[in-house]
C-alpha positions as CSV (number, residue, x, y, z in Angstrom):
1,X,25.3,44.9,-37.7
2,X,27.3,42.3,-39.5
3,X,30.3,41.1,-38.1
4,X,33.8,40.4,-39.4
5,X,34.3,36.6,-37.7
6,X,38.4,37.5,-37.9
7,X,37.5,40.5,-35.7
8,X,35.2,38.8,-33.3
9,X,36.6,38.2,-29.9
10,X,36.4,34.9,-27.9
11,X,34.1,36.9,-25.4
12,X,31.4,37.5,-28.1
13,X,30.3,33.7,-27.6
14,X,31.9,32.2,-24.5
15,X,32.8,33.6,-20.9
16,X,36.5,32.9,-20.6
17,X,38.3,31.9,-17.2
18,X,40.4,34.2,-16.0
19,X,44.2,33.5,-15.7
20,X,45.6,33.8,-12.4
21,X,48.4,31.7,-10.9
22,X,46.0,30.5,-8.0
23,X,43.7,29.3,-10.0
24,X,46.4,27.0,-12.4
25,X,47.3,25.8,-9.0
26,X,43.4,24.3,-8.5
27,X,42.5,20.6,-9.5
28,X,39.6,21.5,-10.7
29,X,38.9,21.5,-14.6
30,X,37.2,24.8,-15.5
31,X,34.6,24.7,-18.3
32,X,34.0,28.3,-19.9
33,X,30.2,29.4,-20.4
34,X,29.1,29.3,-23.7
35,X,26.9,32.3,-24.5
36,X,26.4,31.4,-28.1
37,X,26.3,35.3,-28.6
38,X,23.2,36.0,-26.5
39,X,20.9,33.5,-28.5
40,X,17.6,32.1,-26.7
41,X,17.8,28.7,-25.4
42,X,15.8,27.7,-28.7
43,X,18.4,29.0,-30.9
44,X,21.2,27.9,-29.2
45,X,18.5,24.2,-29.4
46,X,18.8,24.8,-33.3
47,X,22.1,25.5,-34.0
48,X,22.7,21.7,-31.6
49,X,20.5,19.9,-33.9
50,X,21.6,21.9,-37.6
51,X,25.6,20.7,-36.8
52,X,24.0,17.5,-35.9
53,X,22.2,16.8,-39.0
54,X,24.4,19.1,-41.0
55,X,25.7,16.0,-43.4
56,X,22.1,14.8,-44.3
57,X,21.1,15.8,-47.9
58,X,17.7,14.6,-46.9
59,X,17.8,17.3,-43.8
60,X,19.5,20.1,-46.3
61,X,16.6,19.5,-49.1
62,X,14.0,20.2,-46.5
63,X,15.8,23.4,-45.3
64,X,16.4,24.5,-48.5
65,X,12.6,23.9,-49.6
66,X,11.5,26.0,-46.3
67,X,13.8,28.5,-47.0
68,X,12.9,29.1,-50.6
69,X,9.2,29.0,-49.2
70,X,9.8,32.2,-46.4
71,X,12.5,34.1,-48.5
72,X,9.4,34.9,-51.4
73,X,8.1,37.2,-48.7
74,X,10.9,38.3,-46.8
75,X,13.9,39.7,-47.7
76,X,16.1,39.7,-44.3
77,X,14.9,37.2,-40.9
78,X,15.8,37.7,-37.8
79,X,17.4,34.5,-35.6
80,X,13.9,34.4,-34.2
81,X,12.2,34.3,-37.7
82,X,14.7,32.1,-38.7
83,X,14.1,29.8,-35.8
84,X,10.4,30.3,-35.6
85,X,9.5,29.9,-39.6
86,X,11.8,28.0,-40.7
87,X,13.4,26.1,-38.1
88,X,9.9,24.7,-36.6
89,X,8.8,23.2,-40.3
90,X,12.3,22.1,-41.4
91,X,12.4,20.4,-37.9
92,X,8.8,18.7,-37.5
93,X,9.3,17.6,-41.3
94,X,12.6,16.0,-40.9
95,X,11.8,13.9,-37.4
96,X,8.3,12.8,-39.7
97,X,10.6,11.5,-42.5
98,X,12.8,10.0,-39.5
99,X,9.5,8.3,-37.8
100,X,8.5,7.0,-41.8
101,X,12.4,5.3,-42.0
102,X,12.2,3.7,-38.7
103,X,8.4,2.4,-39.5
104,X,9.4,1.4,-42.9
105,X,12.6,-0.4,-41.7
106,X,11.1,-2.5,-37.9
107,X,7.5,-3.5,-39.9
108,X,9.0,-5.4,-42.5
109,X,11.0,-7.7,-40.4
């Protein structure tokens, strides 16, 4: 089902405090939950790490080449397909390229 993000409510990926005049009263901060829409620990893991890495072309071209690789066989991935085939490579491919630029740079001293 695909969702209209103008039409989604804040309770679709956080659990909101509720307002009551007691509770304004209280010292204590209040930090909502964030549900990430139901998504498994590992996805809400990947979505983390993708804003993190988000402004590395390096990063993109390696999702980009993964994805190209999967979508040949599969029109439509689930968030677990997604995280699972092309999450896992994209991942292990960019920390590899990572490990090479921090060899490259610390054994030439």
């Amino acid at each position: 089902m695909k969702h209209d993000r103008d039409g989604l409510l804040i309770s679709n990926f956080c659990k909101p405090r509720l307002y009551s005049p007691e509770v304004a009263l209280l010292d204590e901060k209040y930090n909502p939950r964030v549900t990430w829409f139901n998504l498994s620990a590992g996805a809400h893991n990947m979505l983390d790490l993708l804003y993190k890495w988000k402004e590395s072309a390096v990063f993109r071209q390696i999702w980009k080449a993964q994805l190209r690789h999967i979508s040949n066989k599969s029109n439509k991935l689930t968030i677990e397909q997604i995280e699972q085939r092309i999450w896992k490579e994209s991942k292990d491919a960019w920390e590899a390229f990572c490990r090479g630029m921090v060899c490259t740079c610390t054994c030439h001293l």
